[in-house]
N, C-alpha and C positions, 0 to 999 in steps of 0.2 A: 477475492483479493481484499485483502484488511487497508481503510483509511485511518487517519492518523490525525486526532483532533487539531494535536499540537502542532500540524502540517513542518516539523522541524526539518523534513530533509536529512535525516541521522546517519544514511550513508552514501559518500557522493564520490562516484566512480570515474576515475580517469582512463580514457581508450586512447593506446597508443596509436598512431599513425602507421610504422610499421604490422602491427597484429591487423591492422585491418585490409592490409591488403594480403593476407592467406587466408584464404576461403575457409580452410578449415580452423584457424586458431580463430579468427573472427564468430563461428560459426558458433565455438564452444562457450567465446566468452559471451554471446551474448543472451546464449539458451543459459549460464549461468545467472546473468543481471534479470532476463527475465523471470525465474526463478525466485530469484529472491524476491526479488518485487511482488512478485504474486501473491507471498508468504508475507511483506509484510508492507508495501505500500510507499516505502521510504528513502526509496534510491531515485538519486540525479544523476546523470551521464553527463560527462561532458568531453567533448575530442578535438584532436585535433584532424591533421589529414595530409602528412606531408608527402607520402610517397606519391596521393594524388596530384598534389599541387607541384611538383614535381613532372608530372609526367605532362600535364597543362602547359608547363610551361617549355619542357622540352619541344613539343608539338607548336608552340611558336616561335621555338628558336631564342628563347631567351635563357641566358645561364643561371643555372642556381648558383647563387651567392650565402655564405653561412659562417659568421662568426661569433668566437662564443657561443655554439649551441645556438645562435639566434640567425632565424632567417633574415637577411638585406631584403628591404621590403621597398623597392621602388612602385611608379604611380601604376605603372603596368604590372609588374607582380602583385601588387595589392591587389586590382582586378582579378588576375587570377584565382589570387587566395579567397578572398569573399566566393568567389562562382564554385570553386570545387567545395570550401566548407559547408557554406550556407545551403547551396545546390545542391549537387550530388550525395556528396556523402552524408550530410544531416539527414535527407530524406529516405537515402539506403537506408539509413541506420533504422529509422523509424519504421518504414514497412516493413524490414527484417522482426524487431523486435513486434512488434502488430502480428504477423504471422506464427508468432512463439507465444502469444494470450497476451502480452503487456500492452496495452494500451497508451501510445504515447503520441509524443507535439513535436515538433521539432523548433529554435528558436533559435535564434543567436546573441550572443552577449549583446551586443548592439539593439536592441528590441527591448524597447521601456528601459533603456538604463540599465539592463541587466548587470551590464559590465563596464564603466567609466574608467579609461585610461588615461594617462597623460603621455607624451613623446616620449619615448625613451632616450637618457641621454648615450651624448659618444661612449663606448666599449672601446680601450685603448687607441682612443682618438679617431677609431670608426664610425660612420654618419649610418646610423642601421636605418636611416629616413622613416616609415609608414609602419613602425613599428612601437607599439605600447607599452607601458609597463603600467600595471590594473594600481591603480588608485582607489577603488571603490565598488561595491558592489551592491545594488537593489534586488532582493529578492523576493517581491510581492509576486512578479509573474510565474516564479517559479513555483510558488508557496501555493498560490492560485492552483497551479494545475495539481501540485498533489491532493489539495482538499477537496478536487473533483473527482479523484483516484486515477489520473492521469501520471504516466513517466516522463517528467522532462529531459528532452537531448540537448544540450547547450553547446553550439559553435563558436568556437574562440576567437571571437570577431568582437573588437568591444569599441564602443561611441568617444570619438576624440573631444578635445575641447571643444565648446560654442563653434562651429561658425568652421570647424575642421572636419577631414574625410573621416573615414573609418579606419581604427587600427587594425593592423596584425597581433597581436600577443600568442604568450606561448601557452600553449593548453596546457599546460602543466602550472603555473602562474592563475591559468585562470581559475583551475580547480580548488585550487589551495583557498584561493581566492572566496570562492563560495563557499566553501564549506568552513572558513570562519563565519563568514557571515550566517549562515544557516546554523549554527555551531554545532555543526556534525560532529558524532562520536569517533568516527571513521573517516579517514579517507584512505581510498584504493589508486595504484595504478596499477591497470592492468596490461601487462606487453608482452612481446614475445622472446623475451629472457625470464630466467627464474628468478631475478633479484640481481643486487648490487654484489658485483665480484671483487675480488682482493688484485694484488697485483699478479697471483699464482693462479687466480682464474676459479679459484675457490669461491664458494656462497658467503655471504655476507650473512647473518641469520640474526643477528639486532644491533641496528644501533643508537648510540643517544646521541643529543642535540650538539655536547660539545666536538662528538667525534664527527657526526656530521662538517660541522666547521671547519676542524682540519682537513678533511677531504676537499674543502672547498678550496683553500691556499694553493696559490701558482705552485707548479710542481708537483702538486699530488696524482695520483693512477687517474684520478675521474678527470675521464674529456669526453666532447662534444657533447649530445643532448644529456648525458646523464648530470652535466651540470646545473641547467636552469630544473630538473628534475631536483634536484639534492637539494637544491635554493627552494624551491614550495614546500616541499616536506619540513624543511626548519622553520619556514615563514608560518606553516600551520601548524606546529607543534608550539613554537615561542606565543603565536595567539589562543594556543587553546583545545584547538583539536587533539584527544587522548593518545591519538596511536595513526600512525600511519603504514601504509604497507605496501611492497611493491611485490607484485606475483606475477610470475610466469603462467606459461600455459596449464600445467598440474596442479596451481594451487588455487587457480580463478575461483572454483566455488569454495574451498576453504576460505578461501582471505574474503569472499565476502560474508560468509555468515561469522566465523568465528573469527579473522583476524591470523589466521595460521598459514605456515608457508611462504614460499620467499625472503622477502627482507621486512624484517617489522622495524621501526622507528619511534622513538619515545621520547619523551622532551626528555627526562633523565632517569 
């Protein structure tokens, strides 16, 4: 596996929540991250994990709440969501990938500053409580582990103000998030659809920053998580990030080494 002086971080991968709970699209996308990494040393992970945190919480009897694409994060769903991100599935992800040759860490944004959020405000007068919106990003620990030739997995758990709990934020947010900071050439997500569809259910196959926008206006086809998804991809393309990409299961190892397949994204 090749290190990388510049410890830049140049490609930083987003796992969806749904892909990761089918064995087999989970399996593929991450013998592809593995892969690459192998080859060149320079990819961060970072996930989220809804379907787990979901299923935590069914098992207590607590309802999933979700608006806006954003989970309702009370004192007890927070718990939950730290225990299944941090817990389970960080450390899945890690021994998975460890048994595929990458050598990686598991962290979560909340760990040295990684991730600094501030409350998110009301969503059409909705109180989302324990949930974040990333303010800032420190990537010295992450930088850290590449210049060791380590893979960082990053759970989208990020440190609230002084003297507050831990937030929720949305992996997708957070991703974006990092990879200005790192100023990644690329970012990926990767999920288990092939890209952003039309209203006819057809492939979306590029688009730029303005039309992003319009999709984002009340009334457009995009709802539920594909919104705060649409929102990172502008937020990293408006700071600087080249290209963004969203790939299905078929194009997981295209879109990470070349950028190909699915929906590519371009500031203009």
């Amino acid at each position: 596996m090749k290190t990388r002086n510049a410890l830049s971080g140049s490609l930083v991968v987003k796992l969806g929540g749904s892909l990761l709970e089918d064995a087999t699209l989970r399996a593929a996308a991450l013998e592809a991250i593995a892969a690459r990494f192998s080859a060149d040393g320079d990819v961060v992970v970072v996930h989220g994990g809804g379907k787990r945190i979901d299923a935590s919480l069914s098992r207590l009897g607590i309802p999933r709440r979700v608006h806006a694409g954003l989970r309702i994060t009370d004192a007890v769903t927070l718990e939950a969501v730290v225990g299944a991100l941090c817990g389970n599935v960080n450390k899945e992800l890690v021994r998975e990938l460890a048994a595929l040759g990458a050598r990686a860490a598991g962290i979560s944004g909340a760990d040295a500053g990684t991730l600094r959020a501030d409350p998110h405000p009301t969503v059409d007068g909705v109180d989302l409580e324990f949930v974040g919106r990333v303010a800032a990003a420190d990537t010295r620990v992450v930088r850290a582990l590449l210049g060791a030739g380590v893979l960082p997995v990053v759970a989208s758990i990020a440190a609230g103000p002084p003297a507050a709990p831990l937030l929720n934020v949305n992996a997708d947010a957070a991703a974006a998030a990092l990879a200005l900071a790192l100023r990644a050439r690329r970012l990926v997500f990767l999920t288990d659809v092939e890209g952003l569809q039309d209203a006819e259910g057809r492939l979306v196959r590029e688009l730029d920053a303005s039309r992003i926008e319009t999709l984002l206006t009340p009334g457009s086809a995009v709802t539920g998580g594909m919104l705060p998804k649409l929102r990172a991809c502008l937020e990293a393309l408006r700071g600087g990030v080249a290209e963004v990409v969203i790939a299905g299961p078929r194009r997981h190892r295209g879109a990470l080494s070349h950028g190909k397949g699915g929906t590519r994204l371009v500031a203009a």
